[in-house]
Structures are given as C-alpha cells and as structure tokens.
mmJSON file of the N, C-alpha and C atoms, coordinates in Angstrom:
{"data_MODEL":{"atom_site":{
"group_PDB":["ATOM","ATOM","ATOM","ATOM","ATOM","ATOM","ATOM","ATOM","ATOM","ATOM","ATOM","ATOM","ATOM","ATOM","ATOM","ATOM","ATOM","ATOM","ATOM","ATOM","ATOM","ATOM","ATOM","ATOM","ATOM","ATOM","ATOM","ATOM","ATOM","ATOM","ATOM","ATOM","ATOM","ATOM","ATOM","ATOM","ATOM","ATOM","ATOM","ATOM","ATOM","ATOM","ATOM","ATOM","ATOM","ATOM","ATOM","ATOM","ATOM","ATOM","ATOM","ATOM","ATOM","ATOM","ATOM","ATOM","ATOM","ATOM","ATOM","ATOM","ATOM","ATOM","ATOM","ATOM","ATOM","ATOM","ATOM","ATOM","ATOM","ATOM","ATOM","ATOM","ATOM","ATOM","ATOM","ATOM","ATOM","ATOM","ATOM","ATOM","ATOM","ATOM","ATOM","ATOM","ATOM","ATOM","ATOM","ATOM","ATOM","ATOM","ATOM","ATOM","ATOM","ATOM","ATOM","ATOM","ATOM","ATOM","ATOM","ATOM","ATOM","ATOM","ATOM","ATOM","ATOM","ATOM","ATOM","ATOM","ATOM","ATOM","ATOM","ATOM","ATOM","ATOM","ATOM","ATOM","ATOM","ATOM","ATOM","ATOM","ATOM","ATOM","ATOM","ATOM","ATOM","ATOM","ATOM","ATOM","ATOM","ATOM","ATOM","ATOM","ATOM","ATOM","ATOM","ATOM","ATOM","ATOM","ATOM","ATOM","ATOM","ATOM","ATOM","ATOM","ATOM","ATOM","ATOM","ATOM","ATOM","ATOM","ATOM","ATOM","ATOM","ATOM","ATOM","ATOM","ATOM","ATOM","ATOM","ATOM","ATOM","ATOM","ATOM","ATOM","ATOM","ATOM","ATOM","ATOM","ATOM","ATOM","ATOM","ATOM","ATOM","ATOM","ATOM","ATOM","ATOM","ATOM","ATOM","ATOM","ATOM","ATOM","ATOM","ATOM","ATOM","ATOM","ATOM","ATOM","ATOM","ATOM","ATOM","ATOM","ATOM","ATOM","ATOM","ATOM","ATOM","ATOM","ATOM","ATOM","ATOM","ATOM","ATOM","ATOM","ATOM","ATOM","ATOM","ATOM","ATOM","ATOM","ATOM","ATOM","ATOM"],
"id":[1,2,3,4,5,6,7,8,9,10,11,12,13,14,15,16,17,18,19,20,21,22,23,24,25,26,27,28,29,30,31,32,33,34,35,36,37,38,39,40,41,42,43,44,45,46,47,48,49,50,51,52,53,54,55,56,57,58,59,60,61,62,63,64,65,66,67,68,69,70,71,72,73,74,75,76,77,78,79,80,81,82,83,84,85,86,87,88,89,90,91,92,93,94,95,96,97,98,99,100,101,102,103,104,105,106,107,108,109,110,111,112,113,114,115,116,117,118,119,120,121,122,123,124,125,126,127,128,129,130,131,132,133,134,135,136,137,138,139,140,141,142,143,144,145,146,147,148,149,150,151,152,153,154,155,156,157,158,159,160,161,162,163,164,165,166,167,168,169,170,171,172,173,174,175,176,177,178,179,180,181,182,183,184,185,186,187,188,189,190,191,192,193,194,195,196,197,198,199,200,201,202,203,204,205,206,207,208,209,210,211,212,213],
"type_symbol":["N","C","C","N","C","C","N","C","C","N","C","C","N","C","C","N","C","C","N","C","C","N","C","C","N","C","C","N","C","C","N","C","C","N","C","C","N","C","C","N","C","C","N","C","C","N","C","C","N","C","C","N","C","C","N","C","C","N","C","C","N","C","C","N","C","C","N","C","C","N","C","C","N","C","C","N","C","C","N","C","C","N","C","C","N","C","C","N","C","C","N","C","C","N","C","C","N","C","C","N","C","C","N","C","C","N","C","C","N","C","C","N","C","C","N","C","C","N","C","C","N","C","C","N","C","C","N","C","C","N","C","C","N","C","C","N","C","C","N","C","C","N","C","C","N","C","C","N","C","C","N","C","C","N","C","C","N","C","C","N","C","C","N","C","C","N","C","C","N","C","C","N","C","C","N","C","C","N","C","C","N","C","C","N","C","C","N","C","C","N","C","C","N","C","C","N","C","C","N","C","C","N","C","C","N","C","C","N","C","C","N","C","C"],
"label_atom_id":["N","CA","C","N","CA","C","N","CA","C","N","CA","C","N","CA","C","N","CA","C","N","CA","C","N","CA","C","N","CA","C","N","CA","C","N","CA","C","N","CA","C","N","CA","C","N","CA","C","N","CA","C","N","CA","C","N","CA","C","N","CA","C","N","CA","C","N","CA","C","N","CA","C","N","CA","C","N","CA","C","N","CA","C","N","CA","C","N","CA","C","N","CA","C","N","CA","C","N","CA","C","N","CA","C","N","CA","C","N","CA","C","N","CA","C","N","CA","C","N","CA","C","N","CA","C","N","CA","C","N","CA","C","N","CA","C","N","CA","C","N","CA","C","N","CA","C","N","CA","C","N","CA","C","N","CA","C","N","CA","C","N","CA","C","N","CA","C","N","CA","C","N","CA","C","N","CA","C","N","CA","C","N","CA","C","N","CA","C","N","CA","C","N","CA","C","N","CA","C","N","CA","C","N","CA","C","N","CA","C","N","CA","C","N","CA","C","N","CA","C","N","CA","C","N","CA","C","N","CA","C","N","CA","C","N","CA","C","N","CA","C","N","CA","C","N","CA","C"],
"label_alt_id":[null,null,null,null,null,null,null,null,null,null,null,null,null,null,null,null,null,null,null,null,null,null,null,null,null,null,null,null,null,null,null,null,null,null,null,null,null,null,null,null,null,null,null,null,null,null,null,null,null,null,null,null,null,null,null,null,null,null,null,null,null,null,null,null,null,null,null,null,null,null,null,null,null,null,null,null,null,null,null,null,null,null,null,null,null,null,null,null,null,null,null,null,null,null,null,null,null,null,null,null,null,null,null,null,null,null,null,null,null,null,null,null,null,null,null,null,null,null,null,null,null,null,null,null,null,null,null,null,null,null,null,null,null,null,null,null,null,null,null,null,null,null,null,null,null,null,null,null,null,null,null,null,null,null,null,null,null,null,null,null,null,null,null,null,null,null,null,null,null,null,null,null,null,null,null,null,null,null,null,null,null,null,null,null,null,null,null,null,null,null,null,null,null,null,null,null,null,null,null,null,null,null,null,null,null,null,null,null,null,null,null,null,null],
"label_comp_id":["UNK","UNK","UNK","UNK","UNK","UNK","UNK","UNK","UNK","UNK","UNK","UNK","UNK","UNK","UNK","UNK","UNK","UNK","UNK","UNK","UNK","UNK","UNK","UNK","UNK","UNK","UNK","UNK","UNK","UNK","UNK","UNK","UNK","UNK","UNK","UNK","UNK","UNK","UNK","UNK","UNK","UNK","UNK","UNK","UNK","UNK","UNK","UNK","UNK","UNK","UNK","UNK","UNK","UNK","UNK","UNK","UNK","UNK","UNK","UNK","UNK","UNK","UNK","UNK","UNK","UNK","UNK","UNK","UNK","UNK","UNK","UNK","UNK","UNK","UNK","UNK","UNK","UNK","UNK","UNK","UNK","UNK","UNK","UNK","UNK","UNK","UNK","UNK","UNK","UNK","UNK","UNK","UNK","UNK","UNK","UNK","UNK","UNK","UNK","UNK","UNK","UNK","UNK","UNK","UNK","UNK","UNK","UNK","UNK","UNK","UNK","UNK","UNK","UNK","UNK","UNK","UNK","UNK","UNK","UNK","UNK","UNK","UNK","UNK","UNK","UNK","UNK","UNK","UNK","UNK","UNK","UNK","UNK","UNK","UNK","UNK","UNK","UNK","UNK","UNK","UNK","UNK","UNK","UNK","UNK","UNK","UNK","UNK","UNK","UNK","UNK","UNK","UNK","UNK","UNK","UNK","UNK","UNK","UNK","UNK","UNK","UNK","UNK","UNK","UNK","UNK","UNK","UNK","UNK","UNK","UNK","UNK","UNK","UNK","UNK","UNK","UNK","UNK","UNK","UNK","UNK","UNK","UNK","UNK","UNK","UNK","UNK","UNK","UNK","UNK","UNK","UNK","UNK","UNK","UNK","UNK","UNK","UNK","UNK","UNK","UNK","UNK","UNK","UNK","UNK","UNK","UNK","UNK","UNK","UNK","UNK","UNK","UNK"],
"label_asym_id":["A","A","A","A","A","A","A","A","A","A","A","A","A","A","A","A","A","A","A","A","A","A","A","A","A","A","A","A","A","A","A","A","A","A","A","A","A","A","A","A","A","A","A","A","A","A","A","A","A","A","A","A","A","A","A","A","A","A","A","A","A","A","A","A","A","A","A","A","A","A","A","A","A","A","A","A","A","A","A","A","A","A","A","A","A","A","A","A","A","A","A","A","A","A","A","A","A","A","A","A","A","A","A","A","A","A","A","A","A","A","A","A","A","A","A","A","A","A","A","A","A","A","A","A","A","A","A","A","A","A","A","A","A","A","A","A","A","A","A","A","A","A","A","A","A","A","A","A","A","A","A","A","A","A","A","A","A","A","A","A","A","A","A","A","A","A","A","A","A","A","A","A","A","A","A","A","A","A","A","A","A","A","A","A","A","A","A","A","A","A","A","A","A","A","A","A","A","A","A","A","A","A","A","A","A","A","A","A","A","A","A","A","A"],
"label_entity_id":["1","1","1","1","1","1","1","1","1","1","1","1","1","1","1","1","1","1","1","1","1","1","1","1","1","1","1","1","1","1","1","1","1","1","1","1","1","1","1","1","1","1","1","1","1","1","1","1","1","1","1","1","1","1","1","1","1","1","1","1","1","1","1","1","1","1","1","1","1","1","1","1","1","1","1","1","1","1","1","1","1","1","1","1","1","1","1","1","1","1","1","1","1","1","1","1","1","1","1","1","1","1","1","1","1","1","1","1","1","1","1","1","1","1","1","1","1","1","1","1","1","1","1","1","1","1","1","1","1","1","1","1","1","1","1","1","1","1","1","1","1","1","1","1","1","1","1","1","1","1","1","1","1","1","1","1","1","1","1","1","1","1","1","1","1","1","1","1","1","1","1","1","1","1","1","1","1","1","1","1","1","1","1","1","1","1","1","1","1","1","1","1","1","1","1","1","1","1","1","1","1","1","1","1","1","1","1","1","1","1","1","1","1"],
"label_seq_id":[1,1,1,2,2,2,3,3,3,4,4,4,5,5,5,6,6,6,7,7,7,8,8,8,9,9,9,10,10,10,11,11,11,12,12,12,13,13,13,14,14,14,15,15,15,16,16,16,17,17,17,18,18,18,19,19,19,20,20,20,21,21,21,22,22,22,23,23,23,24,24,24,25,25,25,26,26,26,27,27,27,28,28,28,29,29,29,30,30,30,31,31,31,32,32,32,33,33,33,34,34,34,35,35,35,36,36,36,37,37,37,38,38,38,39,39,39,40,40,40,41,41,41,42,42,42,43,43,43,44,44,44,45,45,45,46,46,46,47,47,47,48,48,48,49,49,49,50,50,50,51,51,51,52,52,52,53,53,53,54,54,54,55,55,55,56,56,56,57,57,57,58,58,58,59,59,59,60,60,60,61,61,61,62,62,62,63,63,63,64,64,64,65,65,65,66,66,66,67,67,67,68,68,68,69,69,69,70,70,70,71,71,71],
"pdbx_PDB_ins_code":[null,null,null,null,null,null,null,null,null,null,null,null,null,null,null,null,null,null,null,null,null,null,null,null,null,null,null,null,null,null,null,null,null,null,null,null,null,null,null,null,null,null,null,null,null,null,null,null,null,null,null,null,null,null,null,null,null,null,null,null,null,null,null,null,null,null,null,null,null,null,null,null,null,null,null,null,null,null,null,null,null,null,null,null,null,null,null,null,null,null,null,null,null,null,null,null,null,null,null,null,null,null,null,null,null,null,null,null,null,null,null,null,null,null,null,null,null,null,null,null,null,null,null,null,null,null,null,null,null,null,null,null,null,null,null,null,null,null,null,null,null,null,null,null,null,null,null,null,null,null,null,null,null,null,null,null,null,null,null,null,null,null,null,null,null,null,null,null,null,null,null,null,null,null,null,null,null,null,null,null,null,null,null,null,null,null,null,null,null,null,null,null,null,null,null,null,null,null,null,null,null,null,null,null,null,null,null,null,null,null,null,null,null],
"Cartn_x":[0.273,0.542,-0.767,-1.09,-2.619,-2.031,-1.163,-1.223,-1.165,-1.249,-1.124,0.32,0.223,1.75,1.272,2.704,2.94,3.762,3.422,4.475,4.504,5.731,5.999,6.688,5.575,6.248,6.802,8.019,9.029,9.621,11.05,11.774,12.914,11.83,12.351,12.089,12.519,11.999,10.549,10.101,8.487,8.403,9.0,8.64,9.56,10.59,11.601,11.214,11.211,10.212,8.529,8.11,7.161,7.344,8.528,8.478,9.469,10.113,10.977,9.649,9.185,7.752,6.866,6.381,5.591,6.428,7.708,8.733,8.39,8.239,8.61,7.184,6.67,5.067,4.672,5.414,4.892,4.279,3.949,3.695,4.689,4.624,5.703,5.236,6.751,6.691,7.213,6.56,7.134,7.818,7.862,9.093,9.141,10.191,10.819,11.014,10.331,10.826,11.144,12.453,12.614,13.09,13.961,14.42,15.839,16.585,17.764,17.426,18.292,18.483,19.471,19.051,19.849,19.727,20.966,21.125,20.655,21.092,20.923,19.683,19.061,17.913,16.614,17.368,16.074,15.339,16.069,15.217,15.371,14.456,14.618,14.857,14.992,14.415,14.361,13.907,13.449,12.282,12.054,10.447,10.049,8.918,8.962,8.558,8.889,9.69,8.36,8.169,6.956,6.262,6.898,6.783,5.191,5.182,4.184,2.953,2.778,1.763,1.184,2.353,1.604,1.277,1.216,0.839,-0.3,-1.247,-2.262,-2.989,-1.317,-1.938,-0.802,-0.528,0.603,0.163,1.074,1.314,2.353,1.671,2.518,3.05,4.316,5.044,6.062,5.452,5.867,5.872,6.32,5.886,4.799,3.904,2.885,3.477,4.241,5.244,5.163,5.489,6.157,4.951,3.81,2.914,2.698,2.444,1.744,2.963,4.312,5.651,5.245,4.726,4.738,3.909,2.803,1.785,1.974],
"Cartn_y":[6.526,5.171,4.378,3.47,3.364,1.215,1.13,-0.542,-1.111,-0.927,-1.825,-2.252,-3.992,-4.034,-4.495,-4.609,-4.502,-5.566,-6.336,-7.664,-7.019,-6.712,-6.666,-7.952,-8.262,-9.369,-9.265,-8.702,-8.406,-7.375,-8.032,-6.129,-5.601,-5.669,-4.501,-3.39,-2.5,-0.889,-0.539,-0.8,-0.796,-0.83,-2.394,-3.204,-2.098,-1.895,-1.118,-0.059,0.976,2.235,2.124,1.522,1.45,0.815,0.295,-0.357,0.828,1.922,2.993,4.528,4.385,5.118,5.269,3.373,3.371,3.438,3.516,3.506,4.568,5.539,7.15,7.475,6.831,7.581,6.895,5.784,5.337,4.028,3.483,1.842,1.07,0.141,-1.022,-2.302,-2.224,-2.752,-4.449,-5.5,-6.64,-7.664,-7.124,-8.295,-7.372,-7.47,-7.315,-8.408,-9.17,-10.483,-10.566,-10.799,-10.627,-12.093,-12.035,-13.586,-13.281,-12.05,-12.253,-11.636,-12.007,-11.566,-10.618,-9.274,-8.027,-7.785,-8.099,-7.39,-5.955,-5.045,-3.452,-2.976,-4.033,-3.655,-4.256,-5.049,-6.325,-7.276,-7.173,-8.363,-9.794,-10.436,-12.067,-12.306,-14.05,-14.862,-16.019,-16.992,-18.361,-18.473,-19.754,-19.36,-18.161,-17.86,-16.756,-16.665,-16.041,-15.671,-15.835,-16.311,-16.179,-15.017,-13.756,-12.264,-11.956,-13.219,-13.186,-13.207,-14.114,-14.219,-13.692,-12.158,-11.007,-9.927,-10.1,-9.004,-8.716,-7.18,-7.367,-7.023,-6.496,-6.721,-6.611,-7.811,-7.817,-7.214,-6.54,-6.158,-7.202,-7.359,-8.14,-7.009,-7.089,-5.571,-6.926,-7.546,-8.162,-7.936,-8.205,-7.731,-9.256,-8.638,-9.484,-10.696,-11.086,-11.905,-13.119,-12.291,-13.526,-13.452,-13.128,-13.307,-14.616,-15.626,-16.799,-17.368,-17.338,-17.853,-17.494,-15.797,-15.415,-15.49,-16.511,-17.036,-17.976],
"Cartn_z":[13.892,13.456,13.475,13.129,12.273,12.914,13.116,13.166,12.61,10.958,9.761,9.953,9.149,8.957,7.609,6.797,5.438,5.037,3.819,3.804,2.406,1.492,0.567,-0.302,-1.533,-2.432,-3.725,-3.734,-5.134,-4.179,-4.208,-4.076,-5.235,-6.009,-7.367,-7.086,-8.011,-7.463,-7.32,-7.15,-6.887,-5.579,-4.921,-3.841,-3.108,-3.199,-2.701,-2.109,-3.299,-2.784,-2.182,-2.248,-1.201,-0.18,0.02,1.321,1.922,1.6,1.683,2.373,1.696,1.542,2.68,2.962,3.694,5.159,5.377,6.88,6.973,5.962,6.266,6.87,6.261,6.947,8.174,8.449,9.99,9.741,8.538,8.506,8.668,9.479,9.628,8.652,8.187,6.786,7.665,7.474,8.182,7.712,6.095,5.307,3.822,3.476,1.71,0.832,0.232,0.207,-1.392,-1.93,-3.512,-3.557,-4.995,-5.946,-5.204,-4.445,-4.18,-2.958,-1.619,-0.44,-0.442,0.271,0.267,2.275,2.825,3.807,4.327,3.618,3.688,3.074,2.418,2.386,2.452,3.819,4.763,3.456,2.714,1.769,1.841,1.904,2.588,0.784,0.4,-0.895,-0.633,-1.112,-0.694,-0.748,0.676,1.104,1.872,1.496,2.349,3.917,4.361,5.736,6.465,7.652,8.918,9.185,8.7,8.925,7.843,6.622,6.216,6.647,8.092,8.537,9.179,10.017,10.969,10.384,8.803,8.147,7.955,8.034,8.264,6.138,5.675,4.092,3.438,2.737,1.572,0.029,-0.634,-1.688,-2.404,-3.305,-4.643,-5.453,-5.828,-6.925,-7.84,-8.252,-9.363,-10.787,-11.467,-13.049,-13.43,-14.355,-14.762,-14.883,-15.891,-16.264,-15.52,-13.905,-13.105,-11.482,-12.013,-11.263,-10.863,-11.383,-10.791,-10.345,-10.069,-9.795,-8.868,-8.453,-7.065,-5.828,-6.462,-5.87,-5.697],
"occupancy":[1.0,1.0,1.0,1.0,1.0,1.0,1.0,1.0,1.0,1.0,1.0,1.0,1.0,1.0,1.0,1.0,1.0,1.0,1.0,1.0,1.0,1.0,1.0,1.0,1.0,1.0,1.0,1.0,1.0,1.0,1.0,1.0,1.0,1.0,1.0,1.0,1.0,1.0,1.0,1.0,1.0,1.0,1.0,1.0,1.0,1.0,1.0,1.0,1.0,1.0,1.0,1.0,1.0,1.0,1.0,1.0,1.0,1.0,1.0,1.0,1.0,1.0,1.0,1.0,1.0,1.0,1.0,1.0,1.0,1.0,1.0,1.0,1.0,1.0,1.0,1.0,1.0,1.0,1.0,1.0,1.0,1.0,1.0,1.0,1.0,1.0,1.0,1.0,1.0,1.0,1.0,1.0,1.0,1.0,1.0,1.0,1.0,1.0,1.0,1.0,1.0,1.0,1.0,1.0,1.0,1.0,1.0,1.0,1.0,1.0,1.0,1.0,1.0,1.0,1.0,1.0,1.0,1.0,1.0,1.0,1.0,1.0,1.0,1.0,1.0,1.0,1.0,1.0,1.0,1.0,1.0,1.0,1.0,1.0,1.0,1.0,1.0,1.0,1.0,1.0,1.0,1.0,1.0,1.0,1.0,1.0,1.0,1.0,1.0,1.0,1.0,1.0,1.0,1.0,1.0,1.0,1.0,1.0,1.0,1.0,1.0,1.0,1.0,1.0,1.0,1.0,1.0,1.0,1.0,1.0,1.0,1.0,1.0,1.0,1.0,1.0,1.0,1.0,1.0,1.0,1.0,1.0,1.0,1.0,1.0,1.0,1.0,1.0,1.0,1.0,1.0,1.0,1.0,1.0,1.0,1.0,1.0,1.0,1.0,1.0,1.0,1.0,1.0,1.0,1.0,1.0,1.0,1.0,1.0,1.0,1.0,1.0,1.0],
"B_iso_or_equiv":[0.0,0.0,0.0,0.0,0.0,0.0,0.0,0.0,0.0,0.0,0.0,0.0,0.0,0.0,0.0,0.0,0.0,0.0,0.0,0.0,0.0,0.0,0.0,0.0,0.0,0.0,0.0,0.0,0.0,0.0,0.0,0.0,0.0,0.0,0.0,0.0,0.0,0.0,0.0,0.0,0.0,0.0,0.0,0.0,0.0,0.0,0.0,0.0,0.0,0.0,0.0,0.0,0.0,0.0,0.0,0.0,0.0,0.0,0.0,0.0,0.0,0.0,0.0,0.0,0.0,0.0,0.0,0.0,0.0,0.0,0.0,0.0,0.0,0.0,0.0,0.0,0.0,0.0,0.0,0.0,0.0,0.0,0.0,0.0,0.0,0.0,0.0,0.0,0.0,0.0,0.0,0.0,0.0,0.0,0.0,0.0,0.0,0.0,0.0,0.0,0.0,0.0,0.0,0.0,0.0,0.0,0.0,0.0,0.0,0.0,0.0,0.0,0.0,0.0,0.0,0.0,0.0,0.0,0.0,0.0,0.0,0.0,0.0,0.0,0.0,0.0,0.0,0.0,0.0,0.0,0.0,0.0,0.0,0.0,0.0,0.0,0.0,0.0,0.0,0.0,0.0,0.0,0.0,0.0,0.0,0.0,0.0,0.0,0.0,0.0,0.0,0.0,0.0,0.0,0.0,0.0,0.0,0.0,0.0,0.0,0.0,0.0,0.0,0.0,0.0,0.0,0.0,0.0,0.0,0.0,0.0,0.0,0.0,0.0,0.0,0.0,0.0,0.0,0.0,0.0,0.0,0.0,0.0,0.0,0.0,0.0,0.0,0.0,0.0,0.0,0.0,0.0,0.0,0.0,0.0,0.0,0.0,0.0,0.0,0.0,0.0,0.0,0.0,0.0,0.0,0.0,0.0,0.0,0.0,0.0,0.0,0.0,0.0],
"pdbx_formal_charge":[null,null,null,null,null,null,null,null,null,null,null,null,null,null,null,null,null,null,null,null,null,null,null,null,null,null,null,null,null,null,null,null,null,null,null,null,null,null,null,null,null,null,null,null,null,null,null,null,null,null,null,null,null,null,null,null,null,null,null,null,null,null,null,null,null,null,null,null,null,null,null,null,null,null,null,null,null,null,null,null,null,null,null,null,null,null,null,null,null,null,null,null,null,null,null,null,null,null,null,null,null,null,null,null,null,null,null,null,null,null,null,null,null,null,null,null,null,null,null,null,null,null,null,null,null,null,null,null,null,null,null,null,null,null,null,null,null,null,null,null,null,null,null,null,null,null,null,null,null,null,null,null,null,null,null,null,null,null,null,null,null,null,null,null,null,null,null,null,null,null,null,null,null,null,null,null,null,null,null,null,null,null,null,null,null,null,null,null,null,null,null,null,null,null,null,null,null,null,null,null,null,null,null,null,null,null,null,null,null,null,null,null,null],
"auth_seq_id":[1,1,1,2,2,2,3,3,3,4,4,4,5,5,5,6,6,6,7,7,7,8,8,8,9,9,9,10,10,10,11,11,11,12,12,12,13,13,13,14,14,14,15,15,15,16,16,16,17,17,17,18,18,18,19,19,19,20,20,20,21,21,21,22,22,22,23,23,23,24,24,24,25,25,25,26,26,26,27,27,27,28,28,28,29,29,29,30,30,30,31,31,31,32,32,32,33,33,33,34,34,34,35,35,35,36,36,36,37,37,37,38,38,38,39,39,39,40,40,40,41,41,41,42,42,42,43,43,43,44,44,44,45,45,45,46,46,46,47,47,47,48,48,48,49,49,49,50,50,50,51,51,51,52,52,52,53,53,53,54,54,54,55,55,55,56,56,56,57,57,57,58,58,58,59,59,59,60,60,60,61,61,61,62,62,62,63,63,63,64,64,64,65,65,65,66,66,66,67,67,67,68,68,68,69,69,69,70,70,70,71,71,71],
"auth_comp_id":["UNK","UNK","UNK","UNK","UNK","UNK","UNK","UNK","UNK","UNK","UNK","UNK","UNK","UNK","UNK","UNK","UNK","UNK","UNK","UNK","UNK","UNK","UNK","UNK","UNK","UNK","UNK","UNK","UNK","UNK","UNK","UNK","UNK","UNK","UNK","UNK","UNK","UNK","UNK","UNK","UNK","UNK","UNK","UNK","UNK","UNK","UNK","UNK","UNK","UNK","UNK","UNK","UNK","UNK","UNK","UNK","UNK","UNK","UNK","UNK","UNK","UNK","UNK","UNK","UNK","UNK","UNK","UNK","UNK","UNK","UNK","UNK","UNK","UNK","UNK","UNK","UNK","UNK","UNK","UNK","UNK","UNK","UNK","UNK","UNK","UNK","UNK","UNK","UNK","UNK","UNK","UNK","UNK","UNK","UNK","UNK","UNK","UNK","UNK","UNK","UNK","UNK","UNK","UNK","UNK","UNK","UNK","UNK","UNK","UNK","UNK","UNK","UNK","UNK","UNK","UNK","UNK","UNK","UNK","UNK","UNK","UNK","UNK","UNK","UNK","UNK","UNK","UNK","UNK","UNK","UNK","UNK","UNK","UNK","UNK","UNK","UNK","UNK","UNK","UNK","UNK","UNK","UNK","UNK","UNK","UNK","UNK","UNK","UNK","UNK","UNK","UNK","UNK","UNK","UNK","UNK","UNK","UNK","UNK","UNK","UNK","UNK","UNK","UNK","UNK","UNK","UNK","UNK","UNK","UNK","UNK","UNK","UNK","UNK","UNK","UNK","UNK","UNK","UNK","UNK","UNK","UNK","UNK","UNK","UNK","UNK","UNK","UNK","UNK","UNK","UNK","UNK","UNK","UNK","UNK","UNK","UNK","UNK","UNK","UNK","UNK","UNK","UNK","UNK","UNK","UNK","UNK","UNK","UNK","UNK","UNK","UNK","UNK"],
"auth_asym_id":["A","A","A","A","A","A","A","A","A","A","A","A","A","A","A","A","A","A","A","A","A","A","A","A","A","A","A","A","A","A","A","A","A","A","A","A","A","A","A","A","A","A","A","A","A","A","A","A","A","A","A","A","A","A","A","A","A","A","A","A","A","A","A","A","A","A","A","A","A","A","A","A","A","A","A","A","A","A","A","A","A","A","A","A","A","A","A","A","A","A","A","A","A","A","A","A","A","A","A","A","A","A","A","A","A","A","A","A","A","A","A","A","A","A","A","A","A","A","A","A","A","A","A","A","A","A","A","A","A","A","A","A","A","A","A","A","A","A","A","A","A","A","A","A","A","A","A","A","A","A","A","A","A","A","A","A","A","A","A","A","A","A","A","A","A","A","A","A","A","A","A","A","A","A","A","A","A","A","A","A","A","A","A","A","A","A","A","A","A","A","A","A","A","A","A","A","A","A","A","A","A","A","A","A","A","A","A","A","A","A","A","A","A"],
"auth_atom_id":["N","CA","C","N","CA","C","N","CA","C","N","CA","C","N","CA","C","N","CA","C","N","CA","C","N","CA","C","N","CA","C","N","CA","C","N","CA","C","N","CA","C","N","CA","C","N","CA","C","N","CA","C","N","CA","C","N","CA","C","N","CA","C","N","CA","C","N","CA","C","N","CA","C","N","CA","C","N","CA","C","N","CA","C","N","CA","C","N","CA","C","N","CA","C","N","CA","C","N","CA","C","N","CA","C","N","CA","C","N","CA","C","N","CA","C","N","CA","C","N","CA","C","N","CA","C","N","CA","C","N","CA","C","N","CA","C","N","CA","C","N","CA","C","N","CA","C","N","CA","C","N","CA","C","N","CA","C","N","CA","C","N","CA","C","N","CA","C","N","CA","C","N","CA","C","N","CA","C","N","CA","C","N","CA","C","N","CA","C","N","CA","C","N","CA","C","N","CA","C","N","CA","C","N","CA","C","N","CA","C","N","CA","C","N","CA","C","N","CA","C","N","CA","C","N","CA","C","N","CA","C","N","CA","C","N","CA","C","N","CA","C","N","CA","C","N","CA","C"],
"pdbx_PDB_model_num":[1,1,1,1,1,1,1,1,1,1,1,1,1,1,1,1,1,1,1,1,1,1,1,1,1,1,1,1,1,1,1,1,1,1,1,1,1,1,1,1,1,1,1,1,1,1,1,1,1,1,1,1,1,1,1,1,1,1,1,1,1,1,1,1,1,1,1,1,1,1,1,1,1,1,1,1,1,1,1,1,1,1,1,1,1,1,1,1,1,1,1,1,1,1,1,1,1,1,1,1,1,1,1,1,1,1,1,1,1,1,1,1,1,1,1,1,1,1,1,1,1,1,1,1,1,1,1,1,1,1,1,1,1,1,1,1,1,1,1,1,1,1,1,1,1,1,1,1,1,1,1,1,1,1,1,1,1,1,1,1,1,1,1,1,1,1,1,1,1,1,1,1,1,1,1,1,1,1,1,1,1,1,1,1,1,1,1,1,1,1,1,1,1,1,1,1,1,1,1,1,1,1,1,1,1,1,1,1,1,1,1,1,1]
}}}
C-alpha cells in the first residue's frame, strides 16, 4: 500500500471503474463524486464532499463537454 488517496470526479463508467480498480490494487479511493448520489456505489453529488481535501490526487473522468461545470 503506497498511501495515496484518490478523490474521483465523475462517476460514469470511467470514474467507476477506476475507482473499482484502484480498491483492488490497494489505493484508497476517498470519494466518488457524480451528478447523482448512488449508495452502493459510495457516490456523493452536490458540493463536493470534505473527503476532497485528504486526497493526495484527484482524477477528473468527465466528458470534455462538461469539464469546466466540473471545475
């Protein structure tokens, strides 16, 4: 385990499977954060969650489209 944590921003299938991905290999993933909140699959929506701030590197998995929405 290496200590990284992971803030994922979109959980479309992208955000999904790498946040699926990176559990399996031992990164702790510290938020899923999409446009809809999914229980079963830890996804916050809103603002985003405090979990943002102990991350030591977020990934954006947005589509181009809706990039600057997600900034």
């Amino acid at each position: 385990m290496t200590g990284d944590r992971v803030f994922i921003l979109g959980a479309g299938r992208a955000g999904r499977s790498l946040a699926r991905a990176l559990r399996a290999g031992g990164i702790q993933v510290t938020g899923l954060h999409g446009r809809h909140a999914d229980v079963a699959e830890g996804t916050t929506a809103g603002a985003p969650p405090g979990s943002l701030g102990s991350a030591t590197c977020v990934l954006v998995t947005v589509r181009d489209a809706q990039l600057e929405q997600a900034l």
